[in-house]
C-alpha positions as YAML, in Angstrom:
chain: A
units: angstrom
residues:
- id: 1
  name: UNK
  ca: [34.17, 54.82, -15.29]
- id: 2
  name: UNK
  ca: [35.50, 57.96, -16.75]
- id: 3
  name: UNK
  ca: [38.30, 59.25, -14.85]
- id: 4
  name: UNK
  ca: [37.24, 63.16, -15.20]
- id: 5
  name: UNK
  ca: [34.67, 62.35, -13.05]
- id: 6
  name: UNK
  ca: [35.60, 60.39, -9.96]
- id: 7
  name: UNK
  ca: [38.96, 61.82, -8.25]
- id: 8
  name: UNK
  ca: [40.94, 58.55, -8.24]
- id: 9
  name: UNK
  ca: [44.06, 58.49, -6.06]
- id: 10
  name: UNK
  ca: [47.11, 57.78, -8.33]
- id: 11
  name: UNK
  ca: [48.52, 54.10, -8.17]
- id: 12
  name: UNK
  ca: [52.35, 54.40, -9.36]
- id: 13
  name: UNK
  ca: [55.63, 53.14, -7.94]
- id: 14
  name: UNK
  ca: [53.60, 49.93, -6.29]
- id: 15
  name: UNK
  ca: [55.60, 47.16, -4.50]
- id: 16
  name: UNK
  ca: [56.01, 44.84, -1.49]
- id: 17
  name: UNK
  ca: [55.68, 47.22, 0.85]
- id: 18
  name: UNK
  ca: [53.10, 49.81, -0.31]
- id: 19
  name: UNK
  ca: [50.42, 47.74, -2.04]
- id: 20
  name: UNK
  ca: [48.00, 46.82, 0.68]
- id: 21
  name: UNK
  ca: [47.49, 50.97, 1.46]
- id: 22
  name: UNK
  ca: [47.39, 51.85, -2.13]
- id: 23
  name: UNK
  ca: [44.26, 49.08, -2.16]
- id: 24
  name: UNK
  ca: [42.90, 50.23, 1.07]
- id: 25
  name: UNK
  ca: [43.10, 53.90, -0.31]
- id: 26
  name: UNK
  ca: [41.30, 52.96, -3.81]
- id: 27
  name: UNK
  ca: [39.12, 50.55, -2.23]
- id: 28
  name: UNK
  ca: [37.48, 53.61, 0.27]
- id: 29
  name: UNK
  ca: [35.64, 54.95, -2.80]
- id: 30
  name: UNK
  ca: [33.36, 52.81, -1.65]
- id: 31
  name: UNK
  ca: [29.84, 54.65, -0.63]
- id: 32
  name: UNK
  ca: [28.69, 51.65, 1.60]
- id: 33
  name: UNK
  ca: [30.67, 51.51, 4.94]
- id: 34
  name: UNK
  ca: [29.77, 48.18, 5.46]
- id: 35
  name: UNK
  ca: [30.97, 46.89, 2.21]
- id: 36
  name: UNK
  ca: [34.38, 49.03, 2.54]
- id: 37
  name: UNK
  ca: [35.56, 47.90, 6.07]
- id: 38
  name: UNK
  ca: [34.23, 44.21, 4.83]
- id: 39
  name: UNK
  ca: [37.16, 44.90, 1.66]
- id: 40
  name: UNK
  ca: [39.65, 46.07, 3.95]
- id: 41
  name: UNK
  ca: [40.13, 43.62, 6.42]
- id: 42
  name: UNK
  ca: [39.65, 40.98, 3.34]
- id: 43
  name: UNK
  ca: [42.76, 42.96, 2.09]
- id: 44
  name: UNK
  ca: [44.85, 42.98, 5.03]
- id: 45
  name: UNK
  ca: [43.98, 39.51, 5.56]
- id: 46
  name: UNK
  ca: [44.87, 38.18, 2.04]
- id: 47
  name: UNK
  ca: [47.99, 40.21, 1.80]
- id: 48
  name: UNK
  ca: [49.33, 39.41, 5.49]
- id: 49
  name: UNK
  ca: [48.59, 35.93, 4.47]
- id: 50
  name: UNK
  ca: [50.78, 36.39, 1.75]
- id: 51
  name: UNK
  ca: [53.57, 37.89, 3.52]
- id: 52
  name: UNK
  ca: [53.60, 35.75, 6.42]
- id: 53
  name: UNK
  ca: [53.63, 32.57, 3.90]
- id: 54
  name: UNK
  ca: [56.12, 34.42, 1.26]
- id: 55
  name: UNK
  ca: [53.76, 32.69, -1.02]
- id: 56
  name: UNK
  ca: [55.45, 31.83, -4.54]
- id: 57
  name: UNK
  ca: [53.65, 32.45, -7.59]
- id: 58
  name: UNK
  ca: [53.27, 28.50, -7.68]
- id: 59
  name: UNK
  ca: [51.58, 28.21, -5.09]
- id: 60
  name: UNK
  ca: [49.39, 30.98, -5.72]
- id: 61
  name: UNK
  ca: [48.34, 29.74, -9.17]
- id: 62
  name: UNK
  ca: [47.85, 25.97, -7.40]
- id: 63
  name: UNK
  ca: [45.11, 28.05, -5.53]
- id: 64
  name: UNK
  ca: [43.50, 29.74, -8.24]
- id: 65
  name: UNK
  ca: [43.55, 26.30, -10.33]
- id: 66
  name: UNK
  ca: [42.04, 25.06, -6.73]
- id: 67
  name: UNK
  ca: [39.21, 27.46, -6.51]
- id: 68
  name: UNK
  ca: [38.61, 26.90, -10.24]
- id: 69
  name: UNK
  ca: [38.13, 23.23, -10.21]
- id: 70
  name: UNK
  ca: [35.45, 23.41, -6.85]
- id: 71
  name: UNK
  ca: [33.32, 26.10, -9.33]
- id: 72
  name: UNK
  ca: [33.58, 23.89, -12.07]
- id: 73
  name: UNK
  ca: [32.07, 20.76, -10.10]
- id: 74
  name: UNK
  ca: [29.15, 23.07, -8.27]
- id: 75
  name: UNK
  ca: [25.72, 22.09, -9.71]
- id: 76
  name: UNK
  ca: [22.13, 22.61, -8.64]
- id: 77
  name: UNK
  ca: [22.56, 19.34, -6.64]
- id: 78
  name: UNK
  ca: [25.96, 19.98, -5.16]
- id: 79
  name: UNK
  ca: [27.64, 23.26, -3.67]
- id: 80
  name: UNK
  ca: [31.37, 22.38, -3.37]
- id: 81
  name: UNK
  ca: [32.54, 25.61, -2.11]
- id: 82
  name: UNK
  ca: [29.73, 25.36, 0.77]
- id: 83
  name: UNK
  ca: [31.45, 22.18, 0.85]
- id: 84
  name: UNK
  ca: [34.95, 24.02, 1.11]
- id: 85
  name: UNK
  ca: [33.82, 25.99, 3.76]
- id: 86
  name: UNK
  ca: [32.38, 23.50, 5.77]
- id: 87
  name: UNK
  ca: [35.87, 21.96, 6.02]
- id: 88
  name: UNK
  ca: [38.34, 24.91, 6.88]
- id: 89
  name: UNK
  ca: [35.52, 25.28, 9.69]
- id: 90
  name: UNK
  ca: [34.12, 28.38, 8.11]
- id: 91
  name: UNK
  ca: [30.69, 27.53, 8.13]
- id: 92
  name: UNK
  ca: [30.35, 26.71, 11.44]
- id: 93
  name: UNK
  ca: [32.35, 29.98, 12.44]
- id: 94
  name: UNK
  ca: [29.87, 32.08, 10.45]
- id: 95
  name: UNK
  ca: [26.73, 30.77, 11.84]
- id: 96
  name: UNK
  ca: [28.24, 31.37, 15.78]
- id: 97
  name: UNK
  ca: [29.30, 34.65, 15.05]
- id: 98
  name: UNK
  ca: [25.60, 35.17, 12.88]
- id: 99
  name: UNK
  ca: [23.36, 33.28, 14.47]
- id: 100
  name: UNK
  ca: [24.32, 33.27, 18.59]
- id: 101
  name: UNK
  ca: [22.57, 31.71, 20.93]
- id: 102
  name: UNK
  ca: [21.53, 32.42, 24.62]
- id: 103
  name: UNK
  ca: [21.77, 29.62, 27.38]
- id: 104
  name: UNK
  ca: [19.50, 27.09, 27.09]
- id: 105
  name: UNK
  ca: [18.18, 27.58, 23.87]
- id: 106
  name: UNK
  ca: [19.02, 24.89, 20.47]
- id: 107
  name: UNK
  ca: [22.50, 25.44, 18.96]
- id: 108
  name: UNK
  ca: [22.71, 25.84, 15.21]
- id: 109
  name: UNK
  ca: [25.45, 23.80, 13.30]
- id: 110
  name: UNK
  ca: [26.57, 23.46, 9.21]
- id: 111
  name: UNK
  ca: [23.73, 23.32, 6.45]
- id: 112
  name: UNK
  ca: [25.54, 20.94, 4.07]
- id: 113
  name: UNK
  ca: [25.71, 20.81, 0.80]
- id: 114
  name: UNK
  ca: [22.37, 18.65, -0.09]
- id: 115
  name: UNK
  ca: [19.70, 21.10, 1.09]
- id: 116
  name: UNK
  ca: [17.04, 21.72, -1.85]
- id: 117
  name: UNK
  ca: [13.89, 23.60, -2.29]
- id: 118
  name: UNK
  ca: [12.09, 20.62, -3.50]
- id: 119
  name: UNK
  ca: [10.91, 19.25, -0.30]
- id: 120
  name: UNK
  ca: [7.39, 18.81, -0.22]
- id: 121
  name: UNK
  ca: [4.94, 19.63, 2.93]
- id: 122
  name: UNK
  ca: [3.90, 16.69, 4.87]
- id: 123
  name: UNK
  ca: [1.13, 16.09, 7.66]
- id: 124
  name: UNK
  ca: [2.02, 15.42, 11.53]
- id: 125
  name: UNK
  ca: [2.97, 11.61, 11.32]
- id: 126
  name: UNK
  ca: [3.49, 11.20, 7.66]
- id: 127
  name: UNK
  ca: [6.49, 8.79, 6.95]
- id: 128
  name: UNK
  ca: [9.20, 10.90, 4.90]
- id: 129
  name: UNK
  ca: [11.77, 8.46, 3.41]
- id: 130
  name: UNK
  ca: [10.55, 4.98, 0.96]
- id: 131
  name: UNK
  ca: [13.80, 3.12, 1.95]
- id: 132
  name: UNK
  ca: [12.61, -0.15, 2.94]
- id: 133
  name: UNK
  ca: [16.54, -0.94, 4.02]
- id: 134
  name: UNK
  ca: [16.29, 1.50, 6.63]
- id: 135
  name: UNK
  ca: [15.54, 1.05, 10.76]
- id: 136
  name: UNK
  ca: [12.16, 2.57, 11.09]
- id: 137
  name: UNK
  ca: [12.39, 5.43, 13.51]
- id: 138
  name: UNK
  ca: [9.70, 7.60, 15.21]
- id: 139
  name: UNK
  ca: [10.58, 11.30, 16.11]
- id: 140
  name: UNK
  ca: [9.14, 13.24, 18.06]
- id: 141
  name: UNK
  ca: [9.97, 17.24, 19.41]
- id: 142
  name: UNK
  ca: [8.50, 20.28, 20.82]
- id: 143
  name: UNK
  ca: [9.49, 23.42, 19.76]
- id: 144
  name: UNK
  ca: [9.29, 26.52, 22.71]
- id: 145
  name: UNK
  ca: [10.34, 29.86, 22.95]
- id: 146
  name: UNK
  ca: [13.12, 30.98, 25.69]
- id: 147
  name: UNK
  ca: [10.22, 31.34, 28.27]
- id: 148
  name: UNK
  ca: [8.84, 27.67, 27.66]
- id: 149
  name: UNK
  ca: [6.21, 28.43, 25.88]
- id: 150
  name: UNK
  ca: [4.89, 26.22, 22.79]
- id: 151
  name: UNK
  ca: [5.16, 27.78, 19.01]
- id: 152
  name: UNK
  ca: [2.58, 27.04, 16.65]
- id: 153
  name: UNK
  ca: [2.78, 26.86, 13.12]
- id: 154
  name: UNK
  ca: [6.78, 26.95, 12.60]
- id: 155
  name: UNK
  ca: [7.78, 25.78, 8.53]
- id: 156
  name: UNK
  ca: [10.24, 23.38, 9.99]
- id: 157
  name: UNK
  ca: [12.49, 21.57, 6.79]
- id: 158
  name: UNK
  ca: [13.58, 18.05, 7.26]
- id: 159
  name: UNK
  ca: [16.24, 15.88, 5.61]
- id: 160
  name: UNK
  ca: [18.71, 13.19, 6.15]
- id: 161
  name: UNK
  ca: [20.30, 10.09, 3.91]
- id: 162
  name: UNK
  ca: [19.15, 6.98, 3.02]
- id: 163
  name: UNK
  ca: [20.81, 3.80, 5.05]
- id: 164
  name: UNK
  ca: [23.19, 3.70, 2.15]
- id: 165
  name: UNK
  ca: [24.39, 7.00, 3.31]
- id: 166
  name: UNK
  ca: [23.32, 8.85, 0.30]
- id: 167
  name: UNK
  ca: [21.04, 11.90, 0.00]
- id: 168
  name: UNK
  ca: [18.16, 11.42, -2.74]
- id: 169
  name: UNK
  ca: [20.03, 14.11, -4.86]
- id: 170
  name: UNK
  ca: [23.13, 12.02, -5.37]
- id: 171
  name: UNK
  ca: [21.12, 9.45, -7.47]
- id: 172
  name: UNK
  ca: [21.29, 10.09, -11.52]
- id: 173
  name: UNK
  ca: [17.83, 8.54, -11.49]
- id: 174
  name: UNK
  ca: [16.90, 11.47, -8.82]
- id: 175
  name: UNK
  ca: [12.77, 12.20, -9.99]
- id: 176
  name: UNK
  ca: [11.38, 13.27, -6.90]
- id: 177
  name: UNK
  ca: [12.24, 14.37, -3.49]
- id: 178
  name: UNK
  ca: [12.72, 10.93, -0.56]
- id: 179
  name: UNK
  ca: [14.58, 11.51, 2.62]
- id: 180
  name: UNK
  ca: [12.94, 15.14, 3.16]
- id: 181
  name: UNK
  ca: [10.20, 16.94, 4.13]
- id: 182
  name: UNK
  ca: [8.29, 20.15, 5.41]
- id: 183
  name: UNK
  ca: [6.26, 19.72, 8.15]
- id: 184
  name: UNK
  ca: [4.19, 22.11, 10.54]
- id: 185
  name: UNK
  ca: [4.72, 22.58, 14.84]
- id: 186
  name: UNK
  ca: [0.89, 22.51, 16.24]
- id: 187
  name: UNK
  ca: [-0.46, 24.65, 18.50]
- id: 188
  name: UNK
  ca: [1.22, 22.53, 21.00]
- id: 189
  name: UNK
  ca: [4.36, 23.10, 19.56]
- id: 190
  name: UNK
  ca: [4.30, 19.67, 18.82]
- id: 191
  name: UNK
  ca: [6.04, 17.88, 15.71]
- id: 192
  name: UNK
  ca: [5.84, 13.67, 14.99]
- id: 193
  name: UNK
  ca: [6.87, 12.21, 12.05]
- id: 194
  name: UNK
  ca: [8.37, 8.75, 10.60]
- id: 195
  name: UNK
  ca: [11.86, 8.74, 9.29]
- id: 196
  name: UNK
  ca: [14.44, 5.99, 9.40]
- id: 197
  name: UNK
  ca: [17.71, 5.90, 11.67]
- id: 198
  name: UNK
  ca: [20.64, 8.06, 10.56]
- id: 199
  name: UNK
  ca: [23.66, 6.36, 9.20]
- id: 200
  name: UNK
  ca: [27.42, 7.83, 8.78]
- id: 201
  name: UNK
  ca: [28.32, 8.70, 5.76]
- id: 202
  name: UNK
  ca: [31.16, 10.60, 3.63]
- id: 203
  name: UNK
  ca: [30.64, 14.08, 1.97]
- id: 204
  name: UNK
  ca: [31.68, 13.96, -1.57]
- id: 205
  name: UNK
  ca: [35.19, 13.04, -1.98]
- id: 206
  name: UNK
  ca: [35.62, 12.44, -5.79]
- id: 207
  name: UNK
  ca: [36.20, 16.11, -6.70]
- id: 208
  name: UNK
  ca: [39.00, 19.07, -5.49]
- id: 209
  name: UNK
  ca: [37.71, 19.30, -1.88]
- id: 210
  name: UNK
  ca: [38.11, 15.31, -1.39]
- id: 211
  name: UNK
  ca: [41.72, 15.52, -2.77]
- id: 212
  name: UNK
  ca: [42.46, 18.36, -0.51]
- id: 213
  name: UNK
  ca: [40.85, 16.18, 2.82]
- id: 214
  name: UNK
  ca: [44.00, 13.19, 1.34]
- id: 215
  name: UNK
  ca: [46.25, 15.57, 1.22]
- id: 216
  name: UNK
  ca: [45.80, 16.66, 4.90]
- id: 217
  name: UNK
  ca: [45.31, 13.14, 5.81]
- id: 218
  name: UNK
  ca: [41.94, 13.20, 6.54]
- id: 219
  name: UNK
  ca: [38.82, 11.59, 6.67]
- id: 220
  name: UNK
  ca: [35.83, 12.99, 4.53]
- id: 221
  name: UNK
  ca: [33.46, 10.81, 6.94]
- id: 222
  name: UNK
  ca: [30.08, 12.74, 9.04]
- id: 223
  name: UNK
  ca: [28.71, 10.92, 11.76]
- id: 224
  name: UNK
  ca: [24.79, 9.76, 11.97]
- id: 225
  name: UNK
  ca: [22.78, 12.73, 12.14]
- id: 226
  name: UNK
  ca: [19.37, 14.35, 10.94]
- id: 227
  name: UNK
  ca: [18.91, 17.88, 9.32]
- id: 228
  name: UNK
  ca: [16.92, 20.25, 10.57]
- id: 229
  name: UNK
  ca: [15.95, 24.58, 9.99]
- id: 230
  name: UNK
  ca: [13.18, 26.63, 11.41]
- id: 231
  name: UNK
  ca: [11.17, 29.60, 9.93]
- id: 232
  name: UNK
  ca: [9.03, 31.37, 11.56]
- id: 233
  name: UNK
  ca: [8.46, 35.30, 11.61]
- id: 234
  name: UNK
  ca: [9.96, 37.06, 14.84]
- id: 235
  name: UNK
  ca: [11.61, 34.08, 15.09]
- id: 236
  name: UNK
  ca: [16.01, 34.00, 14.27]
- id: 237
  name: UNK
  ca: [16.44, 31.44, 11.39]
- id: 238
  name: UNK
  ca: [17.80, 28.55, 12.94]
- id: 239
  name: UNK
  ca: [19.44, 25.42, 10.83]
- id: 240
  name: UNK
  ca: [20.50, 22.75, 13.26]
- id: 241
  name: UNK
  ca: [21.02, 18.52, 13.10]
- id: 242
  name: UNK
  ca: [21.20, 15.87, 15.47]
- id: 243
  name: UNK
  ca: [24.03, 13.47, 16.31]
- id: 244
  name: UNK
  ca: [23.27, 10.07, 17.47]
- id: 245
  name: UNK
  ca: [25.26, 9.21, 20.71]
- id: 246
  name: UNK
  ca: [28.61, 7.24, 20.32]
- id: 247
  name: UNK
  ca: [28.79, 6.64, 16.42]
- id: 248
  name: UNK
  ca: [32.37, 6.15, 15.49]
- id: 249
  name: UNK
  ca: [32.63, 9.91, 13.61]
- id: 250
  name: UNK
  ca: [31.09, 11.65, 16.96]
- id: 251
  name: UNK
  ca: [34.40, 13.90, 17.41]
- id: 252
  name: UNK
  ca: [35.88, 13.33, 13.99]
- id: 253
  name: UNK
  ca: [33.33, 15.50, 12.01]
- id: 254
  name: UNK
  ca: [34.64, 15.89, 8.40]
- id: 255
  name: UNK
  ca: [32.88, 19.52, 8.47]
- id: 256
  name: UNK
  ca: [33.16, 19.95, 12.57]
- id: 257
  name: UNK
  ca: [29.03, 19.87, 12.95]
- id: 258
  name: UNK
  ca: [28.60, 18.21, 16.06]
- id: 259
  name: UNK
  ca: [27.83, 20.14, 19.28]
- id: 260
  name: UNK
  ca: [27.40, 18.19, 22.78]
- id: 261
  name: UNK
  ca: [23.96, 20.28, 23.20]
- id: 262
  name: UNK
  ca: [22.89, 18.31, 19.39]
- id: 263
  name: UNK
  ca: [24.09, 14.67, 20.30]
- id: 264
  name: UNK
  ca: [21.12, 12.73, 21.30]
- id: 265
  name: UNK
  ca: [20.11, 8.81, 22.34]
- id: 266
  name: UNK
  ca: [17.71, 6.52, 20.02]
- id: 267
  name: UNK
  ca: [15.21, 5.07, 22.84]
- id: 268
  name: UNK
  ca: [12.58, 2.86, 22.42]
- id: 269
  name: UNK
  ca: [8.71, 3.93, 22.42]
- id: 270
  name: UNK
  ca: [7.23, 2.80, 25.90]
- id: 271
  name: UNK
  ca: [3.51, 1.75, 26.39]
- id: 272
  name: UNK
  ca: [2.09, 5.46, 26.20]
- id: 273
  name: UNK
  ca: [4.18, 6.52, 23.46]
- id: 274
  name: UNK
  ca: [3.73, 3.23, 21.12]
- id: 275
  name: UNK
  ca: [-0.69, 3.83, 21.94]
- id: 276
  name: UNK
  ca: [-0.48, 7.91, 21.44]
- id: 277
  name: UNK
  ca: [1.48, 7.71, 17.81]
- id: 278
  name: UNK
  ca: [0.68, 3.77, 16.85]
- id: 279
  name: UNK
  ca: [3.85, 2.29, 16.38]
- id: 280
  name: UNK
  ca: [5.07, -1.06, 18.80]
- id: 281
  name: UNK
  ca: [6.28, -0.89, 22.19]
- id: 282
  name: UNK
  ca: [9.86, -1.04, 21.84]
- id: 283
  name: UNK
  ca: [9.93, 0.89, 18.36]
- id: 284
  name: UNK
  ca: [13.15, 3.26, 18.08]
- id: 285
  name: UNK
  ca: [12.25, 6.88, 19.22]
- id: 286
  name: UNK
  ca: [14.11, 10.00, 18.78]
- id: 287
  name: UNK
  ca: [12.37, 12.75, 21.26]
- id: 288
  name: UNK
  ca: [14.22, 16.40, 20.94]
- id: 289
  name: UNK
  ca: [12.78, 19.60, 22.47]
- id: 290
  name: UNK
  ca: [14.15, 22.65, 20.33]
- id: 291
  name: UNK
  ca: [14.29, 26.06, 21.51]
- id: 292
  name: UNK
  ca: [14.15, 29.06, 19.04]
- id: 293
  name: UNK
  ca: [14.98, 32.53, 20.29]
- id: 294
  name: UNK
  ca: [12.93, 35.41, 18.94]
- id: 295
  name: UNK
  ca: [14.74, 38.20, 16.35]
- id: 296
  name: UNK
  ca: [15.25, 40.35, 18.72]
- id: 297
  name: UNK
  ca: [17.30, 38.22, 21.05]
- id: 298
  name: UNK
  ca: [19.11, 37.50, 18.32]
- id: 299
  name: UNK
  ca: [20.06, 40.96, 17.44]
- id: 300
  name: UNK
  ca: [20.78, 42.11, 20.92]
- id: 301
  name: UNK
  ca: [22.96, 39.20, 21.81]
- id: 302
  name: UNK
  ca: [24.77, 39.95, 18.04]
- id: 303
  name: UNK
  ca: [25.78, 43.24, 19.07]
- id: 304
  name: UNK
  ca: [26.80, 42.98, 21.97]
- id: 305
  name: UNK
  ca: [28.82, 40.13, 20.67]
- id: 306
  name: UNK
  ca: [30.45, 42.07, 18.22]
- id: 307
  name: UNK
  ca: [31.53, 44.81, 20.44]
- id: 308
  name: UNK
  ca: [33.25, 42.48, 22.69]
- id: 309
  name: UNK
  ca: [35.11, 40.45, 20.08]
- id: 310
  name: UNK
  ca: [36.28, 44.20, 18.16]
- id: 311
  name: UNK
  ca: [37.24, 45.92, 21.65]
- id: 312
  name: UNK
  ca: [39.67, 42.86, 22.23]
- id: 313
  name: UNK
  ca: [40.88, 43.41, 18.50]
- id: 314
  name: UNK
  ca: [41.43, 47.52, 19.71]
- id: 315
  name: UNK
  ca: [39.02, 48.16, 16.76]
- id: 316
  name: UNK
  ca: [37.03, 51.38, 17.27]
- id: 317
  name: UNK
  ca: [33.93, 50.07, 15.46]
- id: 318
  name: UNK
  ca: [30.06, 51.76, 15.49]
- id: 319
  name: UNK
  ca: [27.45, 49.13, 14.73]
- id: 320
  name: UNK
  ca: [24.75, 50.35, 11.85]
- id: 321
  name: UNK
  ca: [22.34, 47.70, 11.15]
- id: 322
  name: UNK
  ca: [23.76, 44.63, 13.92]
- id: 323
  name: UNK
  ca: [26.92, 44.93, 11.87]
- id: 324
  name: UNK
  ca: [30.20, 46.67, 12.44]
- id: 325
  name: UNK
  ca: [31.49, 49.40, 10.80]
- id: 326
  name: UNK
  ca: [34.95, 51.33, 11.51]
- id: 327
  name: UNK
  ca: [33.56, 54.60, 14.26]
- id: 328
  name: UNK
  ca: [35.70, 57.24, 12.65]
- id: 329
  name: UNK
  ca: [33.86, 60.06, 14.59]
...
């Protein structure tokens, strides 16, 4: 950038007590609004943080060394700073604050860190995981709208461990996708397929984020539970699991997933059930009904979210686009 041609304030005589406006005033160069307010509170937040903590120079280059090590061990198959933020909480956080949802309709929770794109689409009934150790288990779930009605042709992705507790990804053999799926709601809004019973399991705990879960003395374990997100057009992007009932991690969650609305029973298939999808009376059965809210819901309920959570802040914010920007008008 050539100086000449940008009026840059000057940045002299910087210390303690001045640095966080000298930022904020080089920082609001910025053309988008979003983008700036986004830096400043970052700033404010980071330097506070710094202040509040009289942070040493130690500790501040044990965090860079921190952050350093979780990029080094990210790969295709593994996203440790999604990890990362699934532990501090932030994941969760984000989706609430992103992704909020009216009474009665399906909670989101934490993607993970073992999502792929590989999944490959499967037919209504279609068995998704080979692991011959696992308890075979039938699932079945409706997907409706806030007004009850059914929702056809929703790209619904699938995925949970094997009854080792490991997702196909974490293999070195890995060749295919096992575990995971794509499937299709009917007309009905109807989706069946075969999976096996979730097991507990621990995230990754051999690299920086598993040394940083000993050092707070905690566990790295996530209770049973099966992955699931929702596409649709019109429709607010929902990723979501569900939590078996009473499994020993239930309010323990390494990366705080579980939600009382996503903790569900495994039944058994009566009569009608065991005849309509041809499994045997008594075979385990996992029956959900999911209910997506539409964009627009979304967006409303975003809004007026934000304003309420900024107004208790005393933050005169405008909101362009569902976000918030500072209202300087």
């Amino acid at each position: 950038m050539d100086p000449s041609q940008v009026k840059i304030p000057p940045m002299k005589d910087l210390n303690a007590d001045n640095i966080t406006e000298n930022v904020h005033t080089i920082n609001s160069l910025c053309k988008d609004d979003r983008m700036k307010y986004v830096l400043e509170r970052l700033v404010t937040h980071l330097h506070d943080f710094a202040r509040e903590t009289r942070l040493s120079s130690e500790e501040w280059m044990a965090g860079i060394i921190f952050l350093t090590e979780v990029g080094k061990i990210c790969s295709d198959v593994r996203q440790e700073f999604i990890l990362l933020s699934d532990i501090l909480g932030l994941s969760l956080l984000v989706d609430s604050i992103d992704h909020p949802k009216p009474p009665g309709s399906t909670e989101g929770t934490v993607l993970g860190p073992f999502h792929t794109h590989e999944a490959v689409e499967m037919e209504a009934g279609a068995k998704m995981s080979s692991d011959p150790g696992g308890e075979q288990l039938l699932v079945v779930c409706t997907l409706k709208d806030t007004e009850g009605r059914p929702i056809e042709n929703v790209k619904v992705d699938i995925w949970e461990t094997d009854s080792t507790g490991h997702y196909d990804v974490q293999y070195p053999e890995h060749d295919g996708p096992d575990g995971r799926c794509i499937m299709r709601s009917d007309k009905d809004g109807l989706l069946w397929f075969k999976a096996i019973t979730p097991v507990p399991y621990p995230i990754p705990h051999d690299g920086p984020v598993g040394k940083l879960l000993k050092k707070l003395h905690r566990h790295p374990y996530r209770p049973s539970h099966m992955h699931f997100m929702f596409e649709k057009e019109g429709y607010d992007h929902l990723i979501t699991a569900l939590y078996l009932r009473n499994d020993p991690y239930e309010t323990s969650d390494a990366v705080f997933g579980v939600k009382n609305s996503l903790v569900v029973d495994i039944g058994k298939a009566g009569p009608e059930i065991a005849k309509k999808y041809n499994v045997p009376e008594g075979h385990p059965l996992l029956t959900y009904d999911f209910v997506l809210v539409s964009d627009t819901e979304t967006f409303d309920l975003r809004v007026k979210n934000s304003k309420s959570a900024l107004d208790k802040l005393g933050r005169k914010v405008k909101i362009v686009n569902g976000l918030p920007v500072p209202d300087l008008d």
